[in-house]
C-alpha positions as CSV (number, residue, x, y, z in Angstrom):
1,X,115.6,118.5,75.4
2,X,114.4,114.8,75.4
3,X,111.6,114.0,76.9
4,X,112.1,110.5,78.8
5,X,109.5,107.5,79.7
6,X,109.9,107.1,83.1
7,X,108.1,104.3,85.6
8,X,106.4,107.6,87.2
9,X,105.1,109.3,84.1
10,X,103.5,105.8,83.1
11,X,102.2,105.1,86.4
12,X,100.7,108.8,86.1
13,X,99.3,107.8,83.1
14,X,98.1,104.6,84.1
15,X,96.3,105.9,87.6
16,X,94.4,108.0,85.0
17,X,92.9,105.0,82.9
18,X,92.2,103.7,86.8
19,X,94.6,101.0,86.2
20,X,97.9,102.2,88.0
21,X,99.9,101.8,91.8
22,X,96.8,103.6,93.4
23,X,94.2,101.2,92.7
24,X,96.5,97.9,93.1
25,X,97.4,99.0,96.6
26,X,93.2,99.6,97.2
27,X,91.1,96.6,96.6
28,X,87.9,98.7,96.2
29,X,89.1,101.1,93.4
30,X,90.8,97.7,92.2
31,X,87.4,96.2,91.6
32,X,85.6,99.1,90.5
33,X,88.2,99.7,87.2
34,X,88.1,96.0,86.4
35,X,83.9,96.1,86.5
36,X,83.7,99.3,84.8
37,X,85.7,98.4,82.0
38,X,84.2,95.5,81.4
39,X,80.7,96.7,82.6
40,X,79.6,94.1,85.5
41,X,78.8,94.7,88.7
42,X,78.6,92.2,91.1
43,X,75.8,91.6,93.5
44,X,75.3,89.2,96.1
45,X,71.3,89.5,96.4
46,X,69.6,87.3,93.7
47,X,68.3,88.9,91.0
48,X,66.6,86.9,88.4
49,X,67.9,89.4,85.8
50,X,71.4,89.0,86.7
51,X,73.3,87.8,83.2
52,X,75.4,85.2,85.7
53,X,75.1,83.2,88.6
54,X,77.7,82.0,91.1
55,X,76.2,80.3,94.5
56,X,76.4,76.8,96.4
57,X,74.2,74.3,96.4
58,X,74.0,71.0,98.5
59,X,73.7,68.0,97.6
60,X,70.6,65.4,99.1
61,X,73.7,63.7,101.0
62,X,74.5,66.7,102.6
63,X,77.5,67.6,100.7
64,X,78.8,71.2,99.0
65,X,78.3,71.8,95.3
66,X,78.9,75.1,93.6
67,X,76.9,76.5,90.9
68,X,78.3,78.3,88.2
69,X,75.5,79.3,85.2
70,X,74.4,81.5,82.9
71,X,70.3,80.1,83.6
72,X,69.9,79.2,86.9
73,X,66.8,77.4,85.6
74,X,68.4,75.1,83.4
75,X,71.9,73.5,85.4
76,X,73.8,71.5,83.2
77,X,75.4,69.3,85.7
78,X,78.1,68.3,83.6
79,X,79.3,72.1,83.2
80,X,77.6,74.3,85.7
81,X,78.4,72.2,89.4
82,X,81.8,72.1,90.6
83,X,82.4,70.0,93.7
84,X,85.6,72.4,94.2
85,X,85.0,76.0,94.9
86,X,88.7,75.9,93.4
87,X,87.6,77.0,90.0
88,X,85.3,79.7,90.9
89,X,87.8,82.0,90.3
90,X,88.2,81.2,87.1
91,X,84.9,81.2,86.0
92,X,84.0,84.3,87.5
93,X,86.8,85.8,85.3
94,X,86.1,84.1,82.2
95,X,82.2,85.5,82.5
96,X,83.0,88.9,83.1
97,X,86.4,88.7,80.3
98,X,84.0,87.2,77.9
99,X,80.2,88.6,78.6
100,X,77.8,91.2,77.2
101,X,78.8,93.6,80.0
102,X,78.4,97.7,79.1
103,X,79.9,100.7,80.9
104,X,76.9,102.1,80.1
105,X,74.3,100.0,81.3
106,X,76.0,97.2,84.0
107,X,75.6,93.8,83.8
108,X,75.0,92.2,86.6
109,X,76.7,89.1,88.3
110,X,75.3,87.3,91.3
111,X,77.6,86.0,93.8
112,X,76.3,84.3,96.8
113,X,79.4,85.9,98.8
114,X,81.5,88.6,97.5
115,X,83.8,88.0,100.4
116,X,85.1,84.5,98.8
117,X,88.8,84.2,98.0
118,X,87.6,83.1,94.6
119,X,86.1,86.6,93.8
120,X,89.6,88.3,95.0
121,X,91.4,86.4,93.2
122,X,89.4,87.0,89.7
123,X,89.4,90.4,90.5
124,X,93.2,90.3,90.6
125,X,93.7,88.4,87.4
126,X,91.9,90.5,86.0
127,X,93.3,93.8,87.0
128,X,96.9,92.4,86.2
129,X,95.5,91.4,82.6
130,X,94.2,95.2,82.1
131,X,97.2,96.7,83.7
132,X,99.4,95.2,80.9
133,X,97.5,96.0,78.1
134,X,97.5,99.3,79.1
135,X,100.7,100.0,80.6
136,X,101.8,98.6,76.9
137,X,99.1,101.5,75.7
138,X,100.6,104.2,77.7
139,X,104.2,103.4,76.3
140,X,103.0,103.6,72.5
141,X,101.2,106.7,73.3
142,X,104.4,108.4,74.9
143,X,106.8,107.1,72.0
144,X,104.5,108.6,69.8
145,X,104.3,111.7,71.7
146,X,108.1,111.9,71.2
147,X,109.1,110.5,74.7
148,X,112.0,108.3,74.8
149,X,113.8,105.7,77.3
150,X,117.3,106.9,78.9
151,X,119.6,104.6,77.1
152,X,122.1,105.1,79.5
């Protein structure tokens, strides 16, 4: 009897890595798989030991700025303030993608407001990004258990 790879035996297999239709249809168990893997958590009450920062900022005329830094203490103004909380996103992925986080032991990231757009739509990328890799995972790990497509 052939044992066939099927889209519900690798969702099965992905909800049990935390990365399947369960947790993209529930924005909190969304964000906790993408933070766990990576080991962040993100916090939106400052903590001087947070490992990044992401908060606004104005400016002595009054206008927006947004922060983005590793050192809150030393802003490079050239790469740390964004006039356009368009790329928050963005760098709020690429810190937690390419920190020191552990599983073990969190990291932490500060974010003024966790209910920004920009952290949704890291959390997201993300999530899709992991979801790939291990939805590609899942299928090597059937094939070698013997599981096949249905060819017909």
């Amino acid at each position: 009897m052939t044992k066939l790879i099927t889209p519900e035996l690798i969702n099965e297999r992905l909800e049990a890595k935390g990365f399947g239709e369960k947790q993209t249809n529930d924005e909190d168990l969304m964000y906790e798989a993408v933070l766990g893997h990576y080991g962040y958590k993100l916090i939106d009450e400052w903590d001087d030991d947070a490992e990044y920062f992401i908060y606004e900022e104005s400016t002595v005329d009054g206008y927006s700025v947004y922060i983005t830094t590793a050192n809150p203490r030393k802003i490079n103004i050239s790469e740390d303030v964004h006039y356009y909380d368009s790329e928050l996103g963005e760098m709020l992925a690429e810190a937690i993608k390419w920190g020191n986080g552990d599983p073990e032991y969190p990291e932490k990231i500060y974010v003024e407001d966790l209910g920004e757009q920009y952290v949704q739509d890291a959390m997201e990328q993300l999530f899709q990004e992991l979801s790939e890799r291990f939805e590609e995972e899942v299928i090597d790990e059937l094939t070698e258990e013997g599981y096949e497509y249905d060819n017909k």
